[in-house]
C-alpha positions in Angstrom: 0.0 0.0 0.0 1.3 3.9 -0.9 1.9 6.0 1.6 -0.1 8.9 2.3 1.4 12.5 1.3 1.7 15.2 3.9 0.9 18.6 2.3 0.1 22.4 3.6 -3.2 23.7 2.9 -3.6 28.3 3.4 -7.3 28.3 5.6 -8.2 31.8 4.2 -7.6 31.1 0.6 -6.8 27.2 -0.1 -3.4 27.7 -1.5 -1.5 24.3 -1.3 2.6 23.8 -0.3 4.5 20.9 0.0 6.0 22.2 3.1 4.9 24.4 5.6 5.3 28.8 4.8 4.5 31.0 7.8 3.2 34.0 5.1 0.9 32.8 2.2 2.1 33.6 -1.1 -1.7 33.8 -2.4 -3.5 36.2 0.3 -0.4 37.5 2.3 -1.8 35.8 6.0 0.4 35.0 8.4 0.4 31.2 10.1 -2.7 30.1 8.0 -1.2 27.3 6.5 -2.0 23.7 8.1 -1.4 20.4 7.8 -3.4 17.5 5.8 -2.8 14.1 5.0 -3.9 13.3 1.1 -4.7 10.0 0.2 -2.7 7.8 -2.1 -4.4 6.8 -5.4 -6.2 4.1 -4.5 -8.0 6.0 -1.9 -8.2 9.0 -4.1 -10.3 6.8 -6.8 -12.4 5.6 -3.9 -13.1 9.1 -3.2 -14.9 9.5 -6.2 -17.1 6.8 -6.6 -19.9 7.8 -4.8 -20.4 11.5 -6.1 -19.7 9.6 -9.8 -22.2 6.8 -8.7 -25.3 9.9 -8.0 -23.9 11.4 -11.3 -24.1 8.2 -13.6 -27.8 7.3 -12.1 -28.8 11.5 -13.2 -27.5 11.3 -16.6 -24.0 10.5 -17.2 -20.9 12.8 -17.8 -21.5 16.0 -19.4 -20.2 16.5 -23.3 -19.3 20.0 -25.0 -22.0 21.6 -26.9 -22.0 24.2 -29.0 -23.0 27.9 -27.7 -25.3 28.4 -30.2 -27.1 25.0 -29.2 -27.2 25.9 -25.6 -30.8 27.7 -24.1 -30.6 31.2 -22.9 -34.4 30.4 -21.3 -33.9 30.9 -17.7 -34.8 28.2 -15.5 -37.9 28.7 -13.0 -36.8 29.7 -9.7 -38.0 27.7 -6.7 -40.3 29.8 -4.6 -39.3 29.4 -1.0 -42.3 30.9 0.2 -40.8 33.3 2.2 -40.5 37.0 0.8 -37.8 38.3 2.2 -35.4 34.8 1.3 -37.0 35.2 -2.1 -35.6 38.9 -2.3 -32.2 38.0 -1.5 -32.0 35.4 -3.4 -33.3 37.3 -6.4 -36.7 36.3 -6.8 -36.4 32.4 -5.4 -34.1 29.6 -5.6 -32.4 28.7 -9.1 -32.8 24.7 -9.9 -29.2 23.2 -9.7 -27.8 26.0 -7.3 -25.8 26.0 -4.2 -26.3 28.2 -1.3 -24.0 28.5 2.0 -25.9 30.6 5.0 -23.8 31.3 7.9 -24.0 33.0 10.7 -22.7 33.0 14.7 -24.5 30.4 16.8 -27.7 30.5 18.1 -28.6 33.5 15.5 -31.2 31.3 14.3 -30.1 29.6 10.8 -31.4 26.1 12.0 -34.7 27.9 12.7 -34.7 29.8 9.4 -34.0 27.1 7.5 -36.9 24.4 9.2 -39.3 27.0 9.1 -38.6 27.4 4.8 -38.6 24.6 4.3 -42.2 23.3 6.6 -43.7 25.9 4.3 -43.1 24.3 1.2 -45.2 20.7 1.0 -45.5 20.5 -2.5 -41.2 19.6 -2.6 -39.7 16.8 -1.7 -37.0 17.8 0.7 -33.9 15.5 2.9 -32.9 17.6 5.7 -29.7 16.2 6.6 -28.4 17.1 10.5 -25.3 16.5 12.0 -25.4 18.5 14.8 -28.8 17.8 16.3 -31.2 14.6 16.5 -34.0 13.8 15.0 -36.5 14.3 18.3 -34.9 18.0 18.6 -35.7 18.6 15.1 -39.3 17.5 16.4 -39.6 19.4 19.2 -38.7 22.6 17.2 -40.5 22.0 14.4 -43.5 21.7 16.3 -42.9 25.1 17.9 -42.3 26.8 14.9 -45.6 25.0 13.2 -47.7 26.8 16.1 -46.9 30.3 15.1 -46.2 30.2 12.1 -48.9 31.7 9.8 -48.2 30.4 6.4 -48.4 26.4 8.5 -51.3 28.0 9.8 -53.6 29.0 6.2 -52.4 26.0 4.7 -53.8 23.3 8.4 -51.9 23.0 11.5 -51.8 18.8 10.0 -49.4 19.9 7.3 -46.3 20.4 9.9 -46.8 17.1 11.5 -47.8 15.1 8.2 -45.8 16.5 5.5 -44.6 13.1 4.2 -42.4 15.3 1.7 -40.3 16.3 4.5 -37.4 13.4 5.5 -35.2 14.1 8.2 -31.8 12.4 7.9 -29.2 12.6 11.5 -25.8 11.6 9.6 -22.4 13.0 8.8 -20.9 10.2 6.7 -20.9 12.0 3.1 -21.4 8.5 1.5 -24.2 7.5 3.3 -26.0 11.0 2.5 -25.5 10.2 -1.3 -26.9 6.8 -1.0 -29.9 8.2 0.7 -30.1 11.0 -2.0 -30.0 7.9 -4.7 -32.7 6.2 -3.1 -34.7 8.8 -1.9 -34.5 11.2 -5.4 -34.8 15.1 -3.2 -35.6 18.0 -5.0 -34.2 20.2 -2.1 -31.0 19.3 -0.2 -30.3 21.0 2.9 -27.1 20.5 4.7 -26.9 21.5 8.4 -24.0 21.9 9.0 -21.1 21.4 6.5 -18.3 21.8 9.1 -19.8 18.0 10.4 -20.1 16.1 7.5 -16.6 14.0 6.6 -16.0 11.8 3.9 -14.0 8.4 4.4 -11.2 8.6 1.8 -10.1 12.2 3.7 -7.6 10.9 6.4 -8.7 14.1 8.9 -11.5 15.0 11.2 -14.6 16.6 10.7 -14.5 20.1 9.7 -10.7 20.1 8.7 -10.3 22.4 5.7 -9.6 19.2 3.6 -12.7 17.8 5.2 -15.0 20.7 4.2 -13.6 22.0 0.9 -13.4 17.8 -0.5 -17.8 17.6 0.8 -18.5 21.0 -0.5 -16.9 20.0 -4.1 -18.9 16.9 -4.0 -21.8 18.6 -3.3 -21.3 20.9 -6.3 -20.9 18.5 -8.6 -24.5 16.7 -7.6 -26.4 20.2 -7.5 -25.2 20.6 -11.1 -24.8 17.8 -12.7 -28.1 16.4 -11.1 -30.6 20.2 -11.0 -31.4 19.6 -7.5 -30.3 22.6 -5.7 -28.4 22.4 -2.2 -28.5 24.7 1.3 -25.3 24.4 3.3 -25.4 25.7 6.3 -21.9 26.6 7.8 -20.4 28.1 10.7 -18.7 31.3 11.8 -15.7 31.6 13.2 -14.0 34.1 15.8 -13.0 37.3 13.1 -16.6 36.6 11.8 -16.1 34.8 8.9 -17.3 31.8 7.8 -15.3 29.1 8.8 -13.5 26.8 6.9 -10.7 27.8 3.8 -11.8 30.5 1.8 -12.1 28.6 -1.3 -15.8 27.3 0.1 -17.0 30.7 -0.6 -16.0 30.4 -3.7 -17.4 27.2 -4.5 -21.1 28.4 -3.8 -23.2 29.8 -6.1 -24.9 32.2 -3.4 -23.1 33.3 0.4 -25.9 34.9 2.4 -24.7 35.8 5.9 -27.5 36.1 8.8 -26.8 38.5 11.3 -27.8 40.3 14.5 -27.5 41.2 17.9 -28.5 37.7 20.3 -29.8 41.3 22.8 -32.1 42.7 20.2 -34.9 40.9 18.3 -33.9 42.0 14.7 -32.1 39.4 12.3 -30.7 40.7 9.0 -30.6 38.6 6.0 -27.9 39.9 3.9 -26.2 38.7 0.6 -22.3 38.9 0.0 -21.9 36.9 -3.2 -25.2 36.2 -5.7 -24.9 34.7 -8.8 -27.7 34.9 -9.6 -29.0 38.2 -8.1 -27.8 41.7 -6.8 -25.8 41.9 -3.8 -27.2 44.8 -2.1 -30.7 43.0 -1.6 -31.5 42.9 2.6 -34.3 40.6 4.1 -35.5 41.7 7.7 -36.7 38.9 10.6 -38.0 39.5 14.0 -36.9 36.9 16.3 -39.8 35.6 18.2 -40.4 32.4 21.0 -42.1 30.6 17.7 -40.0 31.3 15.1 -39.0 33.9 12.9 -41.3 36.5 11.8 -40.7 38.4 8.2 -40.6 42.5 8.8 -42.5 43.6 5.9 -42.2 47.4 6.8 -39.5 47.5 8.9 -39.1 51.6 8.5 -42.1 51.4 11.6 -40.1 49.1 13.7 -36.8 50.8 13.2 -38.4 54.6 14.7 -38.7 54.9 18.2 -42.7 55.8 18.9 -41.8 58.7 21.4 -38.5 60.7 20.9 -40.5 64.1 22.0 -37.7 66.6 23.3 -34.9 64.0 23.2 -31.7 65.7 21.8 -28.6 63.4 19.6 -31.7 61.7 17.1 -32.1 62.2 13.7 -33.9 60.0 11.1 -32.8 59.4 7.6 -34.1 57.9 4.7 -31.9 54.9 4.0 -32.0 52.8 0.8 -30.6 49.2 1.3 -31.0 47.2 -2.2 -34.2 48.2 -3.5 -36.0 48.7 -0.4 -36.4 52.1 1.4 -36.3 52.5 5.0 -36.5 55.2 8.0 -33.5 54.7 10.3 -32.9 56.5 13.8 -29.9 57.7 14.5 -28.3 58.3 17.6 -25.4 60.6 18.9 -23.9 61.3 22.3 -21.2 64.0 22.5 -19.8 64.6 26.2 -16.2 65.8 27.4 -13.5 63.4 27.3 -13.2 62.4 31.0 -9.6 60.5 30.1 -7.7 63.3 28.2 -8.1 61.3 24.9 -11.3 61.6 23.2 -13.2 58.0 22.3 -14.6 57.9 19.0 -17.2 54.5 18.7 -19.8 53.5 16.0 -22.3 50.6 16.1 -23.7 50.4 12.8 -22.1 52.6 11.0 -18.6 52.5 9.5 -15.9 54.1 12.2 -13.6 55.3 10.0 -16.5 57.4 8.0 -17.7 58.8 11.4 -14.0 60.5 11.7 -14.0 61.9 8.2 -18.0 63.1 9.4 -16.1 64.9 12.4 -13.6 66.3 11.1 -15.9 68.1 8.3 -17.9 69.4 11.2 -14.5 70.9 12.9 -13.1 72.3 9.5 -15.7 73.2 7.3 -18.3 74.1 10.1 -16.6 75.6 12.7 -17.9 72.8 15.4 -14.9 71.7 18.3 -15.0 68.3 18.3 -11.3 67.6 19.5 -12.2 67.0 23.1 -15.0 65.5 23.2 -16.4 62.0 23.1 -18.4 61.0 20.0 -20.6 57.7 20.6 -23.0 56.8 17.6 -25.7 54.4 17.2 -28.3 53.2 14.2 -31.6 51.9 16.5 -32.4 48.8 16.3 -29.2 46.8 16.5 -29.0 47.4 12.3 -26.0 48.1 10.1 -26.4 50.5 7.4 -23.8 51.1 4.6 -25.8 53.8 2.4 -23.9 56.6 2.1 -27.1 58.9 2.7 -27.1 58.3 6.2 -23.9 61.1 6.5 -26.5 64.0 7.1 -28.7 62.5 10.0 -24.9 61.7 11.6 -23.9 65.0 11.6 -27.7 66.4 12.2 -27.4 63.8 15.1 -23.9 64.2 16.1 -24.3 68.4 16.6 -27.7 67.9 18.3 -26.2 66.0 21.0 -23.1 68.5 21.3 -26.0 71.6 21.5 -28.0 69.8 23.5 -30.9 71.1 21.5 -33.5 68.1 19.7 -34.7 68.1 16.5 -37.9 69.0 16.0 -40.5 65.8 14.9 -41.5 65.6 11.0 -37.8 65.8 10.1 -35.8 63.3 8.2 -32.9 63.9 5.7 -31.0 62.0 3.1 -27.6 63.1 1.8 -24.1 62.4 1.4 -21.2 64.8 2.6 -18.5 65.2 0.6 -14.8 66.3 2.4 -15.3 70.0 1.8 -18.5 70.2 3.0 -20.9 69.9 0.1 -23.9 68.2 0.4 -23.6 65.4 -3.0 -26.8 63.7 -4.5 -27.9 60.4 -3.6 -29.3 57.6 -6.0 -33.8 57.0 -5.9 -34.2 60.1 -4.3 -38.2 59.5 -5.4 -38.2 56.6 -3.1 -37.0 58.0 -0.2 -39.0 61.1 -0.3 -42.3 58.6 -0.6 -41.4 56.5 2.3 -41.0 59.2 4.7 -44.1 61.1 3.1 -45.7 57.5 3.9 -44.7 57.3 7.8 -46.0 61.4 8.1 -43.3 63.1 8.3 -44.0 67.0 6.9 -40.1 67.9 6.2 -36.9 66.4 4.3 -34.2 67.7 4.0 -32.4 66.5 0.2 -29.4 67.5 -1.8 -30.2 70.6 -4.1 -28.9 68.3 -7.2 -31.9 66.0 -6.5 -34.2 68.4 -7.0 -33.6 68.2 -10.9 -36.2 66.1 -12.4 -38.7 65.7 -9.4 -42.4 66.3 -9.4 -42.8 68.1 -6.3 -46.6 68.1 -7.1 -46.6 64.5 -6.4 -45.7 65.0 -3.3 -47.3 66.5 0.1 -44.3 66.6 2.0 -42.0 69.7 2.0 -38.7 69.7 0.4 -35.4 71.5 1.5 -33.1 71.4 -0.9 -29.6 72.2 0.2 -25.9 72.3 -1.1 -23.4 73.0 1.9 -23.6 71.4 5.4 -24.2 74.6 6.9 -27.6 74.9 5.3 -29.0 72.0 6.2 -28.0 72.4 10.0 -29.2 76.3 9.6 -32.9 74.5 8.4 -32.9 72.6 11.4 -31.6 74.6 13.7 -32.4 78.0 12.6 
């Protein structure tokens, strides 16, 4: 019998080395690379059988066609039943894909993934767990069935007897494809990849070699066979998913599902779509029965009663192509340590300095010796640029001491020397907040070009400099 190779596999990007390299020529890390024990050939050609084995019985090996032969008709996407997965997604799930959804633990991507999929009866679905038994799987299941509305229009007897939906407890990858070859799925769902091993990989379960040899396996059923997959996969300490960096390449679609464990919100966000924009956002509210899709979320972001209170400002946020109303908070105090703390939770830190130091040069504000603390409500993380007014709105509130007056919300982004620059749907955001009942917005004068003010009852303040906007809301 051979003997096995010893190779070095990179963890952030999957470059190999036959010896071990404390910096990765590839990604530049430092003491990523780790050991893994490969196979000899024989092993190596007993890998393969299995995935070949589901590929044979779906239609044999691919051959080369022509381009002109090939259909541009798009497949029909799998509706998930779920509006806000649909939207990230980009309008459902495409036949033959593969999707990875991570998130930290106990964010809820078990729970979002058994609730999908108890909604959708008419598929045939294996749920495969290696982390949790079948009676857990149960037991939640059961919960989620009782408040779940779509379980409840279609009978509180479709959770229980939904004889579509087969549960699988294993985390032998060759036993999962003999189960797939008997049981013929049109829905795969994988929770999670970091526990399922194959036998002809010589480490343990969730090894890169581990994951990156089941994910590739994985991806050559979804797309040799149409039946699309869900992995689910775990994060690790820098917030990433875990695992080499060549799994997220492997996937079709990376959606990442995050959130504060201390507030009820869960964001659904995209980082890689194939098949759809990347800028799409799906909003959850956590509750004891499940998850609960936030249709309107611009009425759960705003605090009901901010009468009087100074540091808030609301702006009119854009994430994909969904508007939103945002709260944004500011607290400006005197540094009690001699060096002044600058901290953001939601927004981006390093665009909160730039923000500040506007205010200081171009506006005549001291900031130097103060403490800036900034928060967007709702434990949410916005990156639309038009959020730069209601920080500095918020941010010289607090410093005054003076609140904004209610019916107020803004939407612009600040440029370095102070100019108020356009931002992109400006139609949209000046419906939603006309929508909520807000009488004022404040909007960058190039905006103005093109609008229909008639179509709208709220009043516009179209401004070009920093100092006009705060001089409008201030006086």
């Amino acid at each position: 019998m051979a003997k096995d190779k010893i190779a070095y596999v990179c963890e952030n990007c999957g470059q190999e080395s036959a010896k071990w390299i404390g910096k990765c020529p590839s990604c530049g890390q430092w003491n990523t690379f780790k050991e893994i024990r490969i196979a000899n050939d024989t092993g190596t050609i007993a890998a393969k059988s299995a995935a070949q084995s589901v590929r044979t019985a779906r239609g044999g090996a691919n051959k080369p066609l022509r381009l002109r032969d090939i259909s541009s008709k798009d497949d029909p996407r799998i509706d998930m039943h779920d509006q806000e997965l649909n939207r990230v997604l980009g309008g459902g799930m495409v036949p033959g894909s593969i999707v990875l959804l991570g998130g930290e633990p106990g964010i809820g991507k078990s729970t979002l993934t058994l609730q999908t999929i108890l909604n959708m009866p008419e598929k045939r679905i294996l749920y495969v767990s290696g982390e949790e038994s079948a009676h857990q799987l149960k037991m939640r299941a059961e919960r989620i069935g009782k408040g779940n509305t779509e379980t409840r229009r279609q009978g509180s007897e479709d959770t229980q007897d939904n004889d579509n939906l087969l549960i699988l407890t294993e985390t032998s990858l060759e036993a999962i494809f003999n189960h797939i070859k008997e049981i013929q799925p049109e829905l795969v769902v994988i929770d999670s990849i970091q526990t399922i091993a194959t036998e002809d990989v010589e480490s343990s379960p969730g090894s890169i070699s581990q994951v990156r040899e089941c994910a590739a396996a994985l991806l050559r059923f979804a797309k040799s066979s149409g039946v699309p997959v869900i992995l689910i996969g775990h994060i690790n300490k820098e917030g990433t998913l875990a695992g080499p960096k060549i799994l997220e390449h492997i996937v079709d679609t990376v959606i990442q599902f995050e959130g504060d464990q201390h507030y009820m919100y869960r964001i659904l966000r995209a980082m890689k779509n194939r098949f759809g924009s990347t800028s799409e956002l799906g909003i959850y509210e956590m509750q004891q029965n499940g998850l609960r899709q936030v249709s309107n979320p611009s009425e759960l972001l705003l605090t009901q009663d901010h009468e009087g209170l100074s540091g808030i400002a609301i702006s009119s946020a854009i994430e994909g192509v969904r508007p939103f109303l945002v709260e944004t908070q500011a607290l400006v105090s005197s540094a009690a340590y001699g060096t002044p703390q600058r901290s953001a939770t939601g927004f981006d830190q390093r665009r909160l300095n730039m923000l500040l130091a506007v205010l200081e040069k171009r506006v005549g504000f001291k900031l130097m010796q103060k403490d800036v603390f900034l928060n967007i409500a709702g434990g949410l993380r916005v990156t639309d640029l038009a959020m730069d007014l209601s920080v500095i709105a918020a941010v010289l509130s607090s410093n005054v001491d003076t609140p904004i007056e209610s019916g107020w919300c803004m939407a612009g982004e600040v440029g370095l020397s102070g100019e108020v620059r356009p931002v992109s749907r400006i139609e949209q955001r000046i419906a939603e907040a006309e929508k909520l009942g807000f009488q004022h917005i404040i909007i960058p004068k190039y905006n103005l070009q093109g609008i229909d003010r008639k179509k709208f009852q709220i009043e516009m303040h179209p401004v070009r400099k920093v100092e006009e906007a705060l001089r409008a809301l201030f006086g």
